[in-house]
C-alpha positions in Angstrom: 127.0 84.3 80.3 126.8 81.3 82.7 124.5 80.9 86.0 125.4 79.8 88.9 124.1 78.4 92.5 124.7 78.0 95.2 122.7 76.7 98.8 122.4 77.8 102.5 121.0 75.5 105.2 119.5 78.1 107.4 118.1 78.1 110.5 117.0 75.0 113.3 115.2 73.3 110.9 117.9 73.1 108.4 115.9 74.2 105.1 117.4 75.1 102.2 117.5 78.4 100.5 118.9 78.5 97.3 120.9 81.6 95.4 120.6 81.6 91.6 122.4 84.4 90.2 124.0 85.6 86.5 127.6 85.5 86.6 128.8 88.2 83.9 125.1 90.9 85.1 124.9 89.5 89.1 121.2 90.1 88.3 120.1 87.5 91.0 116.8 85.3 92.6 116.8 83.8 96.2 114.5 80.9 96.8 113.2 79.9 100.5 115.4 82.6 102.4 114.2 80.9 105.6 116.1 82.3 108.3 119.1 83.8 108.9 119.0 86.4 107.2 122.3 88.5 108.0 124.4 85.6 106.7 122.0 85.9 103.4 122.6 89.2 103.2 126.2 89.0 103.9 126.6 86.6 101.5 124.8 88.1 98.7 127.0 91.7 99.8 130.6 89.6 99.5 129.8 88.7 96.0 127.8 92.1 95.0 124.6 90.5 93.7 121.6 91.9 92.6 118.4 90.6 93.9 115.8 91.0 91.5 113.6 88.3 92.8 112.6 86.5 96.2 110.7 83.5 95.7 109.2 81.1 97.9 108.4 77.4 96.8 105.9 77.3 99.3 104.6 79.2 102.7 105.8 77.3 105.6 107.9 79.2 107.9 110.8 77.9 107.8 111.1 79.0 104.0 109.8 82.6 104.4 111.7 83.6 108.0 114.0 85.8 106.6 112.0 87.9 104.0 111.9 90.7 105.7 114.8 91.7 106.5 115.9 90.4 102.7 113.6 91.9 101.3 114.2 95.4 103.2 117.9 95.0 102.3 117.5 94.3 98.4 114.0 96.1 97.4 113.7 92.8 95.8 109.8 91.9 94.3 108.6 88.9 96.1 106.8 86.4 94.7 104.3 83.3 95.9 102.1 81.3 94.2 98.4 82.6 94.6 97.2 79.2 96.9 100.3 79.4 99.2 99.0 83.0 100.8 96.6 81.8 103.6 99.4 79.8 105.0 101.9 83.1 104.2 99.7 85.4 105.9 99.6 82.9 109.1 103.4 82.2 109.1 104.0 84.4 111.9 101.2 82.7 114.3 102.4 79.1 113.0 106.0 80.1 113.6 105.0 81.3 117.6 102.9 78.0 117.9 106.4 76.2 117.5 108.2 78.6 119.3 110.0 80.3 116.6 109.8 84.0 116.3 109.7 85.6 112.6 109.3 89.1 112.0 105.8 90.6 110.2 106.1 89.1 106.5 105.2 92.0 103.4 102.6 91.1 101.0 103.8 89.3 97.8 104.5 92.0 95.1 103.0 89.7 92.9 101.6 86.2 92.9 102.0 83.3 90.7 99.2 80.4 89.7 100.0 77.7 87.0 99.4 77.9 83.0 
């Protein structure tokens, strides 16, 4: 059993989304899926993963573009930390104030805090 990795710039801003995944069960977690989300998908397709897990390090935009459609695709849970969803809930209106267009963003399946 080994994991691998592997990162995506995405989008205008260049962020980062990362693809952690199992390589003997596929079981898989995306981190930041910021935009693009076809070639997330497509990607995650060629190698037959299995998303268990979206995860976003934090709330801003540019790191939460693409859950949507990611998260349509995969039925993955998606998870935030519990101080990152005012901004989450916003992301859409921040997103139009810099003329970027995301689509409405699901609630978090569940919510993370530390300890």
């Amino acid at each position: 059993m080994g994991v691998n990795y592997e990162t995506l710039t995405v989008g205008p801003l260049q962020a980062n989304c990362f693809i952690l995944y199992d390589t003997d069960t596929k079981e898989t977690i995306v981190v930041d899926p910021g935009d693009e989300p076809d070639r997330i998908i497509d990607f995650i397709n060629d190698r037959k993963l299995k998303v268990k897990y979206i995860l976003c390090t934090h709330a801003h935009f540019d790191h939460v573009g693409a859950v949507p459609e990611l998260k349509e695709h995969t039925g993955a849970l998606l998870l935030i930390h519990e101080e990152e969803l005012e901004i989450y809930n916003a992301a859409k209106d921040m997103a139009a104030f810099f003329g970027y267009d995301i689509s409405e963003l699901p609630p978090p399946d569940r919510t993370l805090k530390e300890g």
